[in-house]
C-alpha positions, 0 to 999 in steps of 0.5 A, spaced: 586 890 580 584 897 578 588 896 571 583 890 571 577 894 572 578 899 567 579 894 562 573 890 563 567 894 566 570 901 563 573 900 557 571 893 556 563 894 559 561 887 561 556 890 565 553 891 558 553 884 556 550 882 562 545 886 561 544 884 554 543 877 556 538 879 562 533 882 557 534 877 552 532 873 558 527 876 561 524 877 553 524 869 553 530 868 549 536 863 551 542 867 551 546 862 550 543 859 544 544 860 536 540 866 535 539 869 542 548 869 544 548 872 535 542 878 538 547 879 544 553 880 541 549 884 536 546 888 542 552 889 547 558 890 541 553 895 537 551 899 544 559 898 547 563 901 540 558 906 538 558 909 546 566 908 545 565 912 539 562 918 540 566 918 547 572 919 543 571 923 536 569 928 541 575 927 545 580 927 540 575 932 536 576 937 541 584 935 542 584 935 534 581 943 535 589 945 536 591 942 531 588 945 525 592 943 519 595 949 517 598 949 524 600 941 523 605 943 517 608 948 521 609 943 526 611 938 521 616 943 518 621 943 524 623 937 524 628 933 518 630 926 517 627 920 521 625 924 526 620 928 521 617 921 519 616 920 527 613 926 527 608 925 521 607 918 524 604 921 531 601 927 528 597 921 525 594 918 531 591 925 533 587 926 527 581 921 526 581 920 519 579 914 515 583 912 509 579 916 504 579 922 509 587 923 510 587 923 502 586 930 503 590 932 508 595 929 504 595 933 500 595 939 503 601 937 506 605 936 499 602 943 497 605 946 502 612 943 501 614 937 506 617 931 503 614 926 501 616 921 505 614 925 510 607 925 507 607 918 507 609 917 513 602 921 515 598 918 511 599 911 512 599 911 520 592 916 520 587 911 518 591 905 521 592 907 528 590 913 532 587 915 540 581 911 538 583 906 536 587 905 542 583 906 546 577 902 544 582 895 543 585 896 549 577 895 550 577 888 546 584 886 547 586 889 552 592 893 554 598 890 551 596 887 545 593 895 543 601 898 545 603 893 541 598 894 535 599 901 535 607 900 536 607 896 530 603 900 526 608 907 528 613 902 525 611 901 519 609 907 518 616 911 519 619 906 515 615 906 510 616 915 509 623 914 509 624 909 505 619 913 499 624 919 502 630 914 500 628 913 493 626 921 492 619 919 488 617 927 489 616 926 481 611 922 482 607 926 486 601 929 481 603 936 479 596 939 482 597 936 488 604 938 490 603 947 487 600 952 488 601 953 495 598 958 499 602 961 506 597 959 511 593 964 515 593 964 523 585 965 523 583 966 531 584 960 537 577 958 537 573 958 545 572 954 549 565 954 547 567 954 540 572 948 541 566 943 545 561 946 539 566 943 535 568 937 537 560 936 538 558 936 531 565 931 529 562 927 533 555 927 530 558 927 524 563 921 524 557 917 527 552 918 522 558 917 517 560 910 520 554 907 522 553 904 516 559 900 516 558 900 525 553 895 523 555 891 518 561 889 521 557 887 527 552 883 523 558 880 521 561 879 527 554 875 530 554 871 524 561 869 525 561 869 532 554 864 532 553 861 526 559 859 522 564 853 525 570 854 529 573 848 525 572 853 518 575 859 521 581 854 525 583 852 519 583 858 514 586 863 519 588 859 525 596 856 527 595 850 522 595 855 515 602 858 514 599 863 510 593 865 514 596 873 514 596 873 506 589 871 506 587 876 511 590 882 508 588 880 501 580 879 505 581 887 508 583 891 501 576 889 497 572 893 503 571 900 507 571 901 513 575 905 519 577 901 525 570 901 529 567 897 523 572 892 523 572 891 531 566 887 531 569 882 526 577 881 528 573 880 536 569 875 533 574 871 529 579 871 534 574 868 538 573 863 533 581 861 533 584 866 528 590 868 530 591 874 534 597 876 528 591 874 522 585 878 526 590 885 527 593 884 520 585 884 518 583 889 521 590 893 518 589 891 511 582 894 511 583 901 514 589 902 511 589 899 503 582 900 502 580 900 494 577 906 495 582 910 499 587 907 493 583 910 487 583 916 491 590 916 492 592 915 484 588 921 483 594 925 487 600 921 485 602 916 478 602 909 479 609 907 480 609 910 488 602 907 488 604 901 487 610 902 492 605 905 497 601 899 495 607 894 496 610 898 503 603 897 507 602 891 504 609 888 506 609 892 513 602 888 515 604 881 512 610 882 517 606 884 523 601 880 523 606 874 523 611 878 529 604 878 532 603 870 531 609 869 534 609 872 540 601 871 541 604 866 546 607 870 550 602 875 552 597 870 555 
């Protein structure tokens, strides 16, 4: 009951909805309705992920405060093997970058040494899975099926480094972004004022970055939510379509746009009847292959371990999403 609670009123935030609908009501607009239930799901999804948001970008900001990037390397260059691509994999999780935003960090971590499959590893759990996410899918999916995402995301991500590790594509790692490495400073640990000012201003700061894309996932979301047949969406994506994933990954790579962006979207196609595999795998393609994340990473590297970037995220989503579908059943 207690786990209930937290899903539905603390994470999930009902009450939002059913305040929502009130002031629809009490403004003389059918809830239930065409354009009144598209206005309350553009109120209660808008309102609830921008709280989520700034709740958490200022947590994992001031957790992220720890763990600067010279500090990660160091971190990182402990470990070998396997056990280094897990490594990479988590410390993905608690850095709150989108795509774009890992590209950097890539390269830092290239230039100061680390395999390359290591790096890989890093870059494609970053925007794919982290606290946020997590956390904010347990919110709309609930528990176990955020686990589970965040679970297939770590998988994929591990096994996508080692196999670039097994194939020693070094070479094809652009000159500058693997030379010219400085040793890291230490620098001073931040305050605890310092830290809080920090993770205040990340916050700000991510928001006003991503609400544009905040709110065009959630208008999209009410339009699909309220206006477009459940029968068109059963039939694209639903049970009956075989290659439902495959279109939805190949719909996720043209946009831009981190997990919070992409919620509203997947929350409305699955009410719609998509299939749980067909939305996370949606949602996976978006925040992991976006075009132009990928016109930023063949800056760093030569196409042949683009393509094979390409092909690793690819291959992992399309798996996932139908190991998704399969066990959709099993989890109620």
């Amino acid at each position: 009951m207690i786990l209930d609670f937290i899903e539905d009123q603390i994470l999930g935030m009902r009450w939002l909805d059913s305040l929502a609908g009130s002031a629809l009501s009490a403004a003389g607009i059918d809830p239930a309705a065409r354009i009144g239930g598209s206005l309350r799901f553009l109120m209660f999804d808008f309102v609830k992920i921008s709280i989520l948001l700034v709740v958490l970008i200022f947590a994992i900001s001031y957790v992220q405060s720890y763990f600067p990037p010279e500090r990660s390397r160091r971190l990182l260059g402990r470990f070998k093997g396997l056990r280094a691509n897990a490594a990479a994999a988590l410390l993905g999780t608690v850095t709150p970058f989108c795509s774009c935003s890992s590209i950097p960090i890539f390269i830092g971590f290239t230039r100061a040494g680390l395999p390359a499959g290591v790096t890989f590893s890093f870059l494609i759990s970053s925007p794919m899975v982290d606290l946020g996410s997590l956390v904010l899918l347990m919110g709309i999916f609930g528990t176990r099926i955020a686990l589970l995402y965040v679970a297939a995301g770590l998988v994929v991500a591990m096994a996508g480094g080692a196999l670039i590790e097994m194939l020693h594509m070094e070479d094809q790692i652009e000159p500058f972004a693997r030379e010219g490495a400085a040793q890291p400073s230490e620098g001073h640990a931040p305050s605890f004022m310092e830290r809080l000012s920090y993770a205040s201003g990340q916050a700000g700061w991510t928001y006003r970055r991503v609400l544009p894309y905040l709110a065009a996932g959630v208008a999209i979301g009410s339009l699909i939510h309220n206006w477009i047949p459940s029968g068109a969406v059963e039939t694209a994506l639903g049970g009956d379509n075989p290659l439902g994933v495959v279109i939805a990954v190949i719909a996720g790579i043209p946009m831009y746009a981190d997990i919070f962006g992409t919620v509203p979207i997947a929350e409305a196609l699955l009410g719609k009847g998509a299939l749980l595999g067909v939305v996370l795998s949606f949602m996976m393609a978006v925040t992991t292959l976006s075009l132009p994340s990928l016109i930023m990473l063949r800056k760093a590297v030569r196409p042949k371990l683009l393509w094979l970037f390409i092909a690793i995220c690819t291959g992992g989503i399309i798996m996932t999403g139908y190991l998704f579908n399969l066990i959709e059943p099993l989890l109620g």
